[in-house]
VMD Tcl script that draws the C-alpha trace (Angstrom):
set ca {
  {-92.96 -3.14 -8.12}
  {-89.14 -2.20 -8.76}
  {-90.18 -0.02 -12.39}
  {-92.63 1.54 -10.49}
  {-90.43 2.52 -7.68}
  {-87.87 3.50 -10.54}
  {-90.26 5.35 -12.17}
  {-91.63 6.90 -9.20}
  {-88.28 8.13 -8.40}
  {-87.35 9.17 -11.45}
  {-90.48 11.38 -11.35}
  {-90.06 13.00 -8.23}
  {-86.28 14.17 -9.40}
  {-87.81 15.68 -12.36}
  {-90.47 17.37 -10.35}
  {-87.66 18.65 -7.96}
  {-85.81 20.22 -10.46}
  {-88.68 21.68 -11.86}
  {-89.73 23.22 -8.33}
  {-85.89 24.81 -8.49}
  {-86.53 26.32 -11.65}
  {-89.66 27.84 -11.34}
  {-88.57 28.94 -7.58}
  {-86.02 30.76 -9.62}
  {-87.83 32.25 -11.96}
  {-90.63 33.65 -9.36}
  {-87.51 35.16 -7.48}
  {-86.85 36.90 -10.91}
  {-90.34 38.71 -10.69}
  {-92.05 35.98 -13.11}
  {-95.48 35.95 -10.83}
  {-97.91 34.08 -13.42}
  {-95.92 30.99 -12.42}
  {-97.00 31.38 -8.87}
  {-99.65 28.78 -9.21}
  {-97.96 26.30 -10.98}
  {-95.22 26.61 -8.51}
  {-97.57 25.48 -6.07}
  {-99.56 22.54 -7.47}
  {-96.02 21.32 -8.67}
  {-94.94 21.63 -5.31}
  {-98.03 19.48 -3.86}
  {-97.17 16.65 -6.70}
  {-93.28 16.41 -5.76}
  {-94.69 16.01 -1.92}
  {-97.28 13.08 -3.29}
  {-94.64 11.02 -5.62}
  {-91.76 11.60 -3.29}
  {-93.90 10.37 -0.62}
  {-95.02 7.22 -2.64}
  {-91.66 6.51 -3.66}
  {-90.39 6.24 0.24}
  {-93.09 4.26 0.98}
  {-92.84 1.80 -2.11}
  {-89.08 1.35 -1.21}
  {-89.28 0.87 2.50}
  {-92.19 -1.55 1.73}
  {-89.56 -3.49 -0.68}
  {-86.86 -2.99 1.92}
  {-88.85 -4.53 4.73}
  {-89.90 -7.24 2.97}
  {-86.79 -8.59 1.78}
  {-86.17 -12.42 3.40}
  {-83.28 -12.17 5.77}
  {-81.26 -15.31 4.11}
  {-78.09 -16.54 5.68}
  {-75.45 -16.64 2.92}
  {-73.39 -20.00 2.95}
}
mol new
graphics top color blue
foreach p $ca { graphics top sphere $p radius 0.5 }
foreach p [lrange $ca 0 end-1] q [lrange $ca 1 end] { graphics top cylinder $p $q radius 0.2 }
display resetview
């Protein structure tokens, strides 16, 4: 569970860099990258969301164990 939650987060940074890139380039007047733009937008939504959930699943169920 923790590689894929470290993958999954590693993924969704790319992704979100990528989404600041190409958001730069459409402000530039490149408009063929309109569509990826979008479906790259709708994957960084997906893995970012998969990545919260992984890690608050691992969060919550961590044992509360009184250190000595």
């Amino acid at each position: 569970m923790k590689r894929l939650l470290l993958l999954a987060g590693a993924l969704a940074s790319v992704l979100l860099v990528s989404q600041l890139v190409m958001g730069l380039l459409l402000a530039q007047g490149q408009v063929k990258l309109r569509v990826a733009h979008q479906h790259t937008g709708i994957l960084t939504v997906v893995v970012t969301l998969v990545y919260i959930a992984g890690s608050m699943a691992v969060i919550a169920s961590r044992r509360n164990t009184p250190k000595p």
